[in-house]
N, CA, C and O atoms as a GROMACS GRO file, in nm:
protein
  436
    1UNK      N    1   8.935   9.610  10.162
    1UNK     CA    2   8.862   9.647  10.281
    1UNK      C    3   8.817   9.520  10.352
    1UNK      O    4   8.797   9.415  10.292
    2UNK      N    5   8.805   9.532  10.456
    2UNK     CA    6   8.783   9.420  10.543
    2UNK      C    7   8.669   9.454  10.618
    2UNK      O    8   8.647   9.573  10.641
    3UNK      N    9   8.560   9.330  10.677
    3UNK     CA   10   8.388   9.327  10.726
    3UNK      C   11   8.430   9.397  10.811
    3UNK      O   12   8.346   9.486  10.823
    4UNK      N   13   8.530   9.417  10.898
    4UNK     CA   14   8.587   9.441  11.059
    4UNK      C   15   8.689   9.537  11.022
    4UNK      O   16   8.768   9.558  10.930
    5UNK      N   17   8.649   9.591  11.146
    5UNK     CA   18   8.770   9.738  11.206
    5UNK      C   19   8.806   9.682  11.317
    5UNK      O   20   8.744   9.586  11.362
    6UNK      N   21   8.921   9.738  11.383
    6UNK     CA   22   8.916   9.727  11.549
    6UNK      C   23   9.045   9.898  11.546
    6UNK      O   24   9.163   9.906  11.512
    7UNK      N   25   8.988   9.963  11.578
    7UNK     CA   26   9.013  10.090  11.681
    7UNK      C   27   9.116  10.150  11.715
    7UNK      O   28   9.102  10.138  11.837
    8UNK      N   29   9.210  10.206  11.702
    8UNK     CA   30   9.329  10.165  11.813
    8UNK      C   31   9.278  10.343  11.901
    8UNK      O   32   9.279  10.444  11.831
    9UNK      N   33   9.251  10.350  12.003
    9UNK     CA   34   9.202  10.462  12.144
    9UNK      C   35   9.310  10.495  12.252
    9UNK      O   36   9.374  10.412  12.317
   10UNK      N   37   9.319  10.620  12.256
   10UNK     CA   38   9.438  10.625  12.325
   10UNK      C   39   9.366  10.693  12.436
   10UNK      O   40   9.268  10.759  12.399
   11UNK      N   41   9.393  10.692  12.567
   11UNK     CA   42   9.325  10.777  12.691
   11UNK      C   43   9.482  10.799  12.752
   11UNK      O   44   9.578  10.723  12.766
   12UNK      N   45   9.455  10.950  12.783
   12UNK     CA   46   9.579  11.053  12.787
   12UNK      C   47   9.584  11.061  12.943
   12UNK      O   48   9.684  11.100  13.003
   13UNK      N   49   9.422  11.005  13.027
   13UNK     CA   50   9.422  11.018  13.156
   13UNK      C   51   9.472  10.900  13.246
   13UNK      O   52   9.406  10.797  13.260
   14UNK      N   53   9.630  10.930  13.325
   14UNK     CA   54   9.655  10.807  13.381
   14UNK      C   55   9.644  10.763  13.482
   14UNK      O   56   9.727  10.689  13.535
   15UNK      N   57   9.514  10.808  13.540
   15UNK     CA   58   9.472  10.710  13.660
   15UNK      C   59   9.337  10.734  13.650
   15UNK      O   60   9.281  10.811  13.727
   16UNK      N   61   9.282  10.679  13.568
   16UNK     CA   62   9.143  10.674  13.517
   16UNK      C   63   9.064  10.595  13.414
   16UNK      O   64   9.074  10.662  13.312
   17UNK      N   65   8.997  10.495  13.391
   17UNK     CA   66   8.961  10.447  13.288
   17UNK      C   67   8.872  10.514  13.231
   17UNK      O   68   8.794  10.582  13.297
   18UNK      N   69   8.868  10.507  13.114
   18UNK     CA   70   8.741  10.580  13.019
   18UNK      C   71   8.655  10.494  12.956
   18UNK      O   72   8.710  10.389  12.922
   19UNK      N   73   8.519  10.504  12.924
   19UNK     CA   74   8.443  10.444  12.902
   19UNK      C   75   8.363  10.529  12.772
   19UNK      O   76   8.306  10.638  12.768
   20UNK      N   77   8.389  10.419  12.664
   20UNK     CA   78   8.310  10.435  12.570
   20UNK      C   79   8.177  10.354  12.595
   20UNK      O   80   8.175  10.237  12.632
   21UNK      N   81   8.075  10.426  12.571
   21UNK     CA   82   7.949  10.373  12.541
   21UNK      C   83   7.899  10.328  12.374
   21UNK      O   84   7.852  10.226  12.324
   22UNK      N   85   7.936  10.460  12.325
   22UNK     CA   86   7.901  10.378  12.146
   22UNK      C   87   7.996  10.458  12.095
   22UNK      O   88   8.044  10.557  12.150
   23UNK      N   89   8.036  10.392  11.945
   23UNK     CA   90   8.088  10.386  11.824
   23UNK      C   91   8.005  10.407  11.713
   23UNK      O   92   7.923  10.318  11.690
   24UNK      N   93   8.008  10.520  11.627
   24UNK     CA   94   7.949  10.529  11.533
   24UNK      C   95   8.001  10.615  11.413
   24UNK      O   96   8.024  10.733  11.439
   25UNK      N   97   8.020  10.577  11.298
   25UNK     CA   98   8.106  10.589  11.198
   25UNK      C   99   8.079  10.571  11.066
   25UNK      O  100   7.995  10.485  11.042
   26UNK      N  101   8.117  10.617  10.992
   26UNK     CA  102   8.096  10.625  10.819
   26UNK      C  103   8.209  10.647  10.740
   26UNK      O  104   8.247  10.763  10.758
   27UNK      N  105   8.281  10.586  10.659
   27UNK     CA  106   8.364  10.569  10.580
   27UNK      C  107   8.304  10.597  10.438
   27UNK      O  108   8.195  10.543  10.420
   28UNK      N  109   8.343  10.655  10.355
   28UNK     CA  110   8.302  10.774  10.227
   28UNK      C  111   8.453  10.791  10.102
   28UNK      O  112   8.574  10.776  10.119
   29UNK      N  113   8.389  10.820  10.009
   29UNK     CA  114   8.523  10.831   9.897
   29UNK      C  115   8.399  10.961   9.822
   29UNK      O  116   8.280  10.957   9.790
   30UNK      N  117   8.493  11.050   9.821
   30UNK     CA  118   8.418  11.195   9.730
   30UNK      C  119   8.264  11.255   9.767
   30UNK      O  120   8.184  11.320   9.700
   31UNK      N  121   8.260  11.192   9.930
   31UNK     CA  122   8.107  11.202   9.996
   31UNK      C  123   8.013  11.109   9.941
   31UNK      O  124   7.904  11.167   9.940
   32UNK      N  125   8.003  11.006   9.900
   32UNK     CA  126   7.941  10.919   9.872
   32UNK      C  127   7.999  10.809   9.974
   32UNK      O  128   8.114  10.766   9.988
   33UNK      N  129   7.876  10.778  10.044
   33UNK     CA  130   7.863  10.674  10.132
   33UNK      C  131   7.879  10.526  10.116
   33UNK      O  132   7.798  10.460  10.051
   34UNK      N  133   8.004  10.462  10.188
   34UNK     CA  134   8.024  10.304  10.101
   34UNK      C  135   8.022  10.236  10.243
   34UNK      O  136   8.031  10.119  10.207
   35UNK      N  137   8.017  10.232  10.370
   35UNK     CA  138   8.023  10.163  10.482
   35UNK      C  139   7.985  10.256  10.584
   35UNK      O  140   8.005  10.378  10.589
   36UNK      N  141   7.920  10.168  10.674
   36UNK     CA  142   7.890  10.232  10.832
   36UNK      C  143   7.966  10.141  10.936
   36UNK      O  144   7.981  10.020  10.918
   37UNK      N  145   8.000  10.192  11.019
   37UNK     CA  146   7.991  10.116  11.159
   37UNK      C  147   7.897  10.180  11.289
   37UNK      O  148   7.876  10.301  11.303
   38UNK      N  149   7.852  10.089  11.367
   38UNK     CA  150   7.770  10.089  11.502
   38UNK      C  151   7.804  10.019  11.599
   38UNK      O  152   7.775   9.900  11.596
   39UNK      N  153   7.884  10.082  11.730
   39UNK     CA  154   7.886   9.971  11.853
   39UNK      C  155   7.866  10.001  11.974
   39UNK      O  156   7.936  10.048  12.064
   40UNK      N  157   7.689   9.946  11.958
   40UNK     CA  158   7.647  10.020  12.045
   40UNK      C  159   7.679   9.973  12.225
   40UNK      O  160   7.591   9.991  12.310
   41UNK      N  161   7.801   9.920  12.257
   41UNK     CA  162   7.854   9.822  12.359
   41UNK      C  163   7.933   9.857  12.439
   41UNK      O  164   8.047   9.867  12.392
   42UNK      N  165   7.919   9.898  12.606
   42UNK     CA  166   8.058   9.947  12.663
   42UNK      C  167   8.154   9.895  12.657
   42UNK      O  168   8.177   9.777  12.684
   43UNK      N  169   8.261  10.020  12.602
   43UNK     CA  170   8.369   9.931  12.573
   43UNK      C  171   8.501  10.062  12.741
   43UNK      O  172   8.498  10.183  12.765
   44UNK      N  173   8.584   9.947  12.804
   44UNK     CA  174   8.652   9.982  12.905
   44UNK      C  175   8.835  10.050  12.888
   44UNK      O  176   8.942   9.990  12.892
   45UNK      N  177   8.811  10.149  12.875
   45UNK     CA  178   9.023  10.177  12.805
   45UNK      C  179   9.074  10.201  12.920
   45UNK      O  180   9.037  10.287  12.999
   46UNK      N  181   9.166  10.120  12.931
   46UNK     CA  182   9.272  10.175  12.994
   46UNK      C  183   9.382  10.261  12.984
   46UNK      O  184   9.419  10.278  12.868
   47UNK      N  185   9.460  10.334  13.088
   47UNK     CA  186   9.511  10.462  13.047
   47UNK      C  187   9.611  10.391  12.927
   47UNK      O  188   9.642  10.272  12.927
   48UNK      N  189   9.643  10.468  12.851
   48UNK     CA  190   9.790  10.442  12.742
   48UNK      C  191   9.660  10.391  12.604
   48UNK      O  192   9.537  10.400  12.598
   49UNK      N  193   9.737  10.353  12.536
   49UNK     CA  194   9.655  10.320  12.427
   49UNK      C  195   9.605  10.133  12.419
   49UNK      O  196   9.658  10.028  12.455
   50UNK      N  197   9.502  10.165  12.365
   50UNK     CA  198   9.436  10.043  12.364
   50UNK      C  199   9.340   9.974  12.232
   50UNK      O  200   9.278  10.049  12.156
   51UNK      N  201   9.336   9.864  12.222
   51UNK     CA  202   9.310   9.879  12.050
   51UNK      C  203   9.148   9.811  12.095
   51UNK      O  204   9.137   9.761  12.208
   52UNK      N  205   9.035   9.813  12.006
   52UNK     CA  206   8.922   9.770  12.075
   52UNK      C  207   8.917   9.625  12.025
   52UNK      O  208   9.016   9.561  11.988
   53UNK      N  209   8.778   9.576  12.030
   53UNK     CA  210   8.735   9.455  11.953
   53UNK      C  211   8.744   9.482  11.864
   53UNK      O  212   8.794   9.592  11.844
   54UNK      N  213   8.698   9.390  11.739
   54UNK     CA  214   8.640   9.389  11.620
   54UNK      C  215   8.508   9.451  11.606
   54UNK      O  216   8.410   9.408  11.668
   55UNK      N  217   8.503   9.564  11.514
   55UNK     CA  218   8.375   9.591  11.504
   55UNK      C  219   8.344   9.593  11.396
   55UNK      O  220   8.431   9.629  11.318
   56UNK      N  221   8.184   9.551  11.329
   56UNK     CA  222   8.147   9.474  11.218
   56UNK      C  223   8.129   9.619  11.149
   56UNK      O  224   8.083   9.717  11.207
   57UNK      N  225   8.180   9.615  10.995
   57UNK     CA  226   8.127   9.715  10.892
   57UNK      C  227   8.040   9.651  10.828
   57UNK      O  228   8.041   9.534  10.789
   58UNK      N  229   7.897   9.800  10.806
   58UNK     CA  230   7.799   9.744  10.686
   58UNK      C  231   7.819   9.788  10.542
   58UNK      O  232   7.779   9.904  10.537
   59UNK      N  233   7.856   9.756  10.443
   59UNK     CA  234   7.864   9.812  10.349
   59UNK      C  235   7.755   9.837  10.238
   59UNK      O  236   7.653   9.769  10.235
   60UNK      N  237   7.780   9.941  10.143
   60UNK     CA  238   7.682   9.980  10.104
   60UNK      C  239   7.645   9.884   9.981
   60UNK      O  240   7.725   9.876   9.888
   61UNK      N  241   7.508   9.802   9.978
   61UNK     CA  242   7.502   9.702   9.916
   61UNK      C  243   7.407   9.719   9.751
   61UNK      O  244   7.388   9.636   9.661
   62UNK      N  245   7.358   9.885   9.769
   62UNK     CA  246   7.346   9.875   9.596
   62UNK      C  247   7.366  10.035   9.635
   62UNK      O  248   7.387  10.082   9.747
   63UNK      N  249   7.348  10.125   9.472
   63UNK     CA  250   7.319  10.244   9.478
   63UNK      C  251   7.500  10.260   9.483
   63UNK      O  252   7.588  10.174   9.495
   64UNK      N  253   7.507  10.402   9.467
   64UNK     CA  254   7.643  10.465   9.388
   64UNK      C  255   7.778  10.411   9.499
   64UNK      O  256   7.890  10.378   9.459
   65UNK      N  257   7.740  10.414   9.617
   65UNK     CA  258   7.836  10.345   9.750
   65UNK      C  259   7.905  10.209   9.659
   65UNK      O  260   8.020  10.206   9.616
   66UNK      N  261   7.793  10.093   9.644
   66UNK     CA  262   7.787   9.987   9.579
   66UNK      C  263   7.930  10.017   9.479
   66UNK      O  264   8.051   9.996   9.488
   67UNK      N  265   7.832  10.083   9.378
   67UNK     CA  266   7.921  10.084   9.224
   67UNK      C  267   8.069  10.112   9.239
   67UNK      O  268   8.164  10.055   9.187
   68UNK      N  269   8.065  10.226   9.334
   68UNK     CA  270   8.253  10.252   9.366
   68UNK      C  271   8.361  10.170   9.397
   68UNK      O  272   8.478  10.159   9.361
   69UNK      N  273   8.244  10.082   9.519
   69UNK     CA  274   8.333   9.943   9.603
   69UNK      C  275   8.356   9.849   9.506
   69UNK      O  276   8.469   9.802   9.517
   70UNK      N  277   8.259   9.778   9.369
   70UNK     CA  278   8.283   9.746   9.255
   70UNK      C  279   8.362   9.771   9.154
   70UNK      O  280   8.446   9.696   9.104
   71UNK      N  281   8.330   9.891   9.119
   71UNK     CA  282   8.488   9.982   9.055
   71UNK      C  283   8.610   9.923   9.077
   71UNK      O  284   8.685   9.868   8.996
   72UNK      N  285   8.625   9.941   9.206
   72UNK     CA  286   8.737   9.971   9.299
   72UNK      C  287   8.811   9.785   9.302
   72UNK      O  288   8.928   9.757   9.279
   73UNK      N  289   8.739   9.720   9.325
   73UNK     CA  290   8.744   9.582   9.281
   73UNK      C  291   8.896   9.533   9.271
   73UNK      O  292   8.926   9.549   9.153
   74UNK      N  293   9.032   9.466   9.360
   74UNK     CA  294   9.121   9.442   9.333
   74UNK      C  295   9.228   9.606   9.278
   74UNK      O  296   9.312   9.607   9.188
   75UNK      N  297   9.191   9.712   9.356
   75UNK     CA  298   9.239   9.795   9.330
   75UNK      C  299   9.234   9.913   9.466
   75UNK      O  300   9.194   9.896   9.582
   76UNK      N  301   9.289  10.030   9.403
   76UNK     CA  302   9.264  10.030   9.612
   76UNK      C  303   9.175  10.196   9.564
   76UNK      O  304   9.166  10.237   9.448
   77UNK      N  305   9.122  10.264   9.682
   77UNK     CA  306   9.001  10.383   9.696
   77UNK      C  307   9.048  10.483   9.821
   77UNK      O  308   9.057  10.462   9.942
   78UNK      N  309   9.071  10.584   9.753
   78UNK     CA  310   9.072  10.727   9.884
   78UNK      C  311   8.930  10.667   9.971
   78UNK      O  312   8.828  10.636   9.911
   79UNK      N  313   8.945  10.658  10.117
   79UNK     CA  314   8.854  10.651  10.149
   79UNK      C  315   8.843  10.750  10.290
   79UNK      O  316   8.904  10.703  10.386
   80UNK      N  317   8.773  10.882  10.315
   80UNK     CA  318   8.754  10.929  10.385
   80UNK      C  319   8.676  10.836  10.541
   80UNK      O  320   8.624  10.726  10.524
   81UNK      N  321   8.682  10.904  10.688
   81UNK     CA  322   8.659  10.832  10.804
   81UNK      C  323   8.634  10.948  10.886
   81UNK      O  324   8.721  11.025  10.929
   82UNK      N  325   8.487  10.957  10.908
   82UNK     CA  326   8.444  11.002  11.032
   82UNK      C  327   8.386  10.931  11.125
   82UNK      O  328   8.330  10.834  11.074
   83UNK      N  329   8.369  10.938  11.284
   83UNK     CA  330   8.319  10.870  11.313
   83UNK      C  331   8.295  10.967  11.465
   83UNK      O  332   8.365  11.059  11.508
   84UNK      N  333   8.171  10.909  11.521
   84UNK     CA  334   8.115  10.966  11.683
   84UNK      C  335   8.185  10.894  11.819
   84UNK      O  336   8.165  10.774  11.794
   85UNK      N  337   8.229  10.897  11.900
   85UNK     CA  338   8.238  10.825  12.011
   85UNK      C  339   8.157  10.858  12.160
   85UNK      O  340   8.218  10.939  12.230
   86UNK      N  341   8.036  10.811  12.213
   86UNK     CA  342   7.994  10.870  12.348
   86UNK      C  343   8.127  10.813  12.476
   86UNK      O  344   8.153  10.696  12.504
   87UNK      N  345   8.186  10.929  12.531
   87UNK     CA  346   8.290  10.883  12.607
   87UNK      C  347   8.253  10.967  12.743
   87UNK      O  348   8.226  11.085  12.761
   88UNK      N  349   8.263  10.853  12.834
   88UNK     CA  350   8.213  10.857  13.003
   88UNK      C  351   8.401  10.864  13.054
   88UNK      O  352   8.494  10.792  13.019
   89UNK      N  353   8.397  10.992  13.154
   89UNK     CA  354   8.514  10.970  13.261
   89UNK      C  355   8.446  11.014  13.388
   89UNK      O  356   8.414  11.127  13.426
   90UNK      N  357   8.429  10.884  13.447
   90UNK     CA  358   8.362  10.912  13.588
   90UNK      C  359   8.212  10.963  13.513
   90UNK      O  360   8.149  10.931  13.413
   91UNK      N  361   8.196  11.069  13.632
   91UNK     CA  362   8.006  11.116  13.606
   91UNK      C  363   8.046  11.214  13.469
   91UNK      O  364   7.945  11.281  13.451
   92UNK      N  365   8.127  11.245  13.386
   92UNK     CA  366   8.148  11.320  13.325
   92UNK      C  367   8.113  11.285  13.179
   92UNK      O  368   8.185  11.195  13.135
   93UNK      N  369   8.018  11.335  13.089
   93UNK     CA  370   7.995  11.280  12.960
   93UNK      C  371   8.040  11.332  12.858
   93UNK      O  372   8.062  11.444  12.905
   94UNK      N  373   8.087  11.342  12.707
   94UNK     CA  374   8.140  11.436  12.624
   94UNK      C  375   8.114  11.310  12.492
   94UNK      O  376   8.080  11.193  12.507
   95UNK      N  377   8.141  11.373  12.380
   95UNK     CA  378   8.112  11.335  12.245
   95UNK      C  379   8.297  11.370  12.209
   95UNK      O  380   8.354  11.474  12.241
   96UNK      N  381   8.356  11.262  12.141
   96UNK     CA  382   8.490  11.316  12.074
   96UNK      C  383   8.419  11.234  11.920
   96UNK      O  384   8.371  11.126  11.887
   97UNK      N  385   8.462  11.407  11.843
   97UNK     CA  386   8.474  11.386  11.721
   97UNK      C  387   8.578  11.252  11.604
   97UNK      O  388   8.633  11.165  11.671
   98UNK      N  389   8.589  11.246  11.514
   98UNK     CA  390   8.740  11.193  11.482
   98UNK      C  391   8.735  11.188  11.311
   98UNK      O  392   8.640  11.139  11.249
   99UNK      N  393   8.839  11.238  11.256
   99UNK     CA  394   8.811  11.230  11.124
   99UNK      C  395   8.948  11.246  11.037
   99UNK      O  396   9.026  11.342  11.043
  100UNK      N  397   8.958  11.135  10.956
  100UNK     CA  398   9.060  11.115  10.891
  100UNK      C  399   9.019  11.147  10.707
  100UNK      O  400   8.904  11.155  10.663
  101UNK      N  401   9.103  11.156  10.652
  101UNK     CA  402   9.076  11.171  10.505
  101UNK      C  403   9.207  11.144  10.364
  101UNK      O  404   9.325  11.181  10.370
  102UNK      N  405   9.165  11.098  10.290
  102UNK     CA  406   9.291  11.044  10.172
  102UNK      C  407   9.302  10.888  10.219
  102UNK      O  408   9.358  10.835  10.124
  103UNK      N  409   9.288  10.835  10.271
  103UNK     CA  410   9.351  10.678  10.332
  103UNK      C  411   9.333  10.600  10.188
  103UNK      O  412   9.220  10.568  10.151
  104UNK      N  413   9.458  10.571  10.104
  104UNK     CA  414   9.450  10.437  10.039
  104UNK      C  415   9.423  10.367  10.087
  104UNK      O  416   9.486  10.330  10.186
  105UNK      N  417   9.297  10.298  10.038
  105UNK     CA  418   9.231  10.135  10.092
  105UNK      C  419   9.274  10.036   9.962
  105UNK      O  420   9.300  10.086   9.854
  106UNK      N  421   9.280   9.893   9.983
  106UNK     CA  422   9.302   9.831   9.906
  106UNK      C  423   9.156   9.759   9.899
  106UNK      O  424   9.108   9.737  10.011
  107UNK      N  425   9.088   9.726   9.807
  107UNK     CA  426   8.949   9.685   9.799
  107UNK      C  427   9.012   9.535   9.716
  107UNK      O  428   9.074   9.518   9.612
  108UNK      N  429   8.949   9.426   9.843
  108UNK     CA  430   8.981   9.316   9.830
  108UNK      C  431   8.814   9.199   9.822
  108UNK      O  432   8.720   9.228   9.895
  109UNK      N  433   8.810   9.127   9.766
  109UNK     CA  434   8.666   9.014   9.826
  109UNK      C  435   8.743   8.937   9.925
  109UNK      O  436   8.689   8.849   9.991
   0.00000   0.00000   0.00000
């Protein structure tokens, strides 16, 4: 696993930019919590797909999150991915869900 994500966002609308306002996210193995992300920063997409910045993960630094990412140590972890997006088109506001699940991670220092 790596400190950083970056995104890849696709906007389906092609003559329009979309505007994320925040990023917010949790990465999990068996519902136990091992990383967050937060970005709380407008970010600008253009139509077609677009990959974002780097955005910093916190990981979970004691308590059962901890022990798994330790476990896991040079070996890799199902790691479930939900995450919030606040997304602006024009005056128009909406929340898109997003959620992935099973992802082999390779857990690296």
């Amino acid at each position: 696993m790596s400190s950083e994500i970056s995104l890849t966002v696709y906007n389906p609308i092609t003559n329009h930019e979309v505007i994320i306002q925040l990023i917010e996210g949790k990465a999990s193995h068996e519902d136990t919590a091992l990383g967050y992300i937060s970005k709380p920063q407008l970010l600008v997409i253009p139509p077609g797909i677009y990959k974002t910045p780097k955005i910093p993960i916190t990981y979970a630094s004691n308590g059962i999150g901890a022990q798994l990412l330790k476990d896991a140590l040079n070996g890799e972890l199902d790691v479930d991915s939900y995450a919030l997006m606040k997304v602006w088109v024009g005056w128009f506001e909406m929340d898109i869900l997003y959620e992935s699940s099973g992802v082999d991670t390779k857990i690296r220092l």
